[in-house]
C-alpha positions as CSV (number, residue, x, y, z in Angstrom):
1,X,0.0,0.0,0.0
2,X,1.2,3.7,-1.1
3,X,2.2,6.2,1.4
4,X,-0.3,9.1,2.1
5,X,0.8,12.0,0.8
6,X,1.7,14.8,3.5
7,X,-0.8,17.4,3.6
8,X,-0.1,20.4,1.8
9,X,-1.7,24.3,3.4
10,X,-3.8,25.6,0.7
11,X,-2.7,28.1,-1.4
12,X,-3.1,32.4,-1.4
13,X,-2.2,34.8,-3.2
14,X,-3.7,38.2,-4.2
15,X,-4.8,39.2,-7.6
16,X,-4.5,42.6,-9.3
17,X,-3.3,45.6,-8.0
18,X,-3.2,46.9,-4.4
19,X,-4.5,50.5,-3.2
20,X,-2.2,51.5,-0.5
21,X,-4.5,53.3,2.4
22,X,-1.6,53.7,5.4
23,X,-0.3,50.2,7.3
24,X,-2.6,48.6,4.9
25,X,-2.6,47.4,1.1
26,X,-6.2,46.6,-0.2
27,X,-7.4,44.3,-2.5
28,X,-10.5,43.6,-5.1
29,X,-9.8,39.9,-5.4
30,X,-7.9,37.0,-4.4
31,X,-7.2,33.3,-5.2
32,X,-7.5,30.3,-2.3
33,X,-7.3,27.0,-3.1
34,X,-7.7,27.1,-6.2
35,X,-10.8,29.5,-6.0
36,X,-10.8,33.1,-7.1
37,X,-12.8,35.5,-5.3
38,X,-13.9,38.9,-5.7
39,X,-15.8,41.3,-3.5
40,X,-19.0,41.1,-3.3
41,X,-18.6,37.4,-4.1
42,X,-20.7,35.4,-1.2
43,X,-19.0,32.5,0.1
44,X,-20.4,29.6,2.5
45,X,-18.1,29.8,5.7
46,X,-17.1,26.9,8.3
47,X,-16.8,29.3,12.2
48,X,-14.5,29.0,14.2
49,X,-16.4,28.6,17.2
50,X,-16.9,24.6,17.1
51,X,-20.7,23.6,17.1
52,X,-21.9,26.6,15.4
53,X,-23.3,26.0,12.4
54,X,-22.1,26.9,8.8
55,X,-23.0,30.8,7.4
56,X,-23.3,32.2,4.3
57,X,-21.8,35.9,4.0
58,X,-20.3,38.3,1.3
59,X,-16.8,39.5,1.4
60,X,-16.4,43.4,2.2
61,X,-13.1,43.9,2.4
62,X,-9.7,42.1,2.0
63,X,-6.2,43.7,2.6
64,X,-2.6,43.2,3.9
65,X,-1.7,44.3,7.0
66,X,1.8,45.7,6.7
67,X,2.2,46.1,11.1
68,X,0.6,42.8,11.8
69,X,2.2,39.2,12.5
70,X,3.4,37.0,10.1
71,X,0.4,34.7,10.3
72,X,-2.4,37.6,11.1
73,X,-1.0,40.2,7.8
74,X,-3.8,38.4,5.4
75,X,-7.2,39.9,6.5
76,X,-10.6,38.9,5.2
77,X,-13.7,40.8,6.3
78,X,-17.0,39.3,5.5
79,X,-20.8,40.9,6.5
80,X,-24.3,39.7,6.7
81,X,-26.1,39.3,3.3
């Protein structure tokens, strides 16, 4: 029987050009996964919060964050529909 392949962390990177607006560099679309996504877009989400269920919600903003950690620079806002 064949190995398992390790898993691999999904891929991100940012599409177009950013507007600079101080610490931060926004965005109008991204690519995850092998998705691209676009503001406005609405997207089904998991939560964090374990045991709550699944939400739908459009994506408002999405920038880096030039003064934040390594692992907290991508940011992702989403809103109610």
């Amino acid at each position: 029987m064949a190995a398992a392949a390790p898993e691999t962390a999904p891929t991100f990177n940012w599409t177009g050009m950013g507007r600079p607006e101080g610490a931060h560099i926004h965005y109008q679309s991204f690519n995850f996964a092998g998705q691209h996504y676009s503001l406005g877009d609405c997207v089904y989400l998991l939560p964090e919060e374990e045991g709550s269920p699944p939400y739908i919600a459009r994506l408002v903003r999405a920038y880096e964050d030039a003064n934040a950690k390594e692992a907290e620079r991508l940011v992702i806002e989403v809103g109610g529909l």
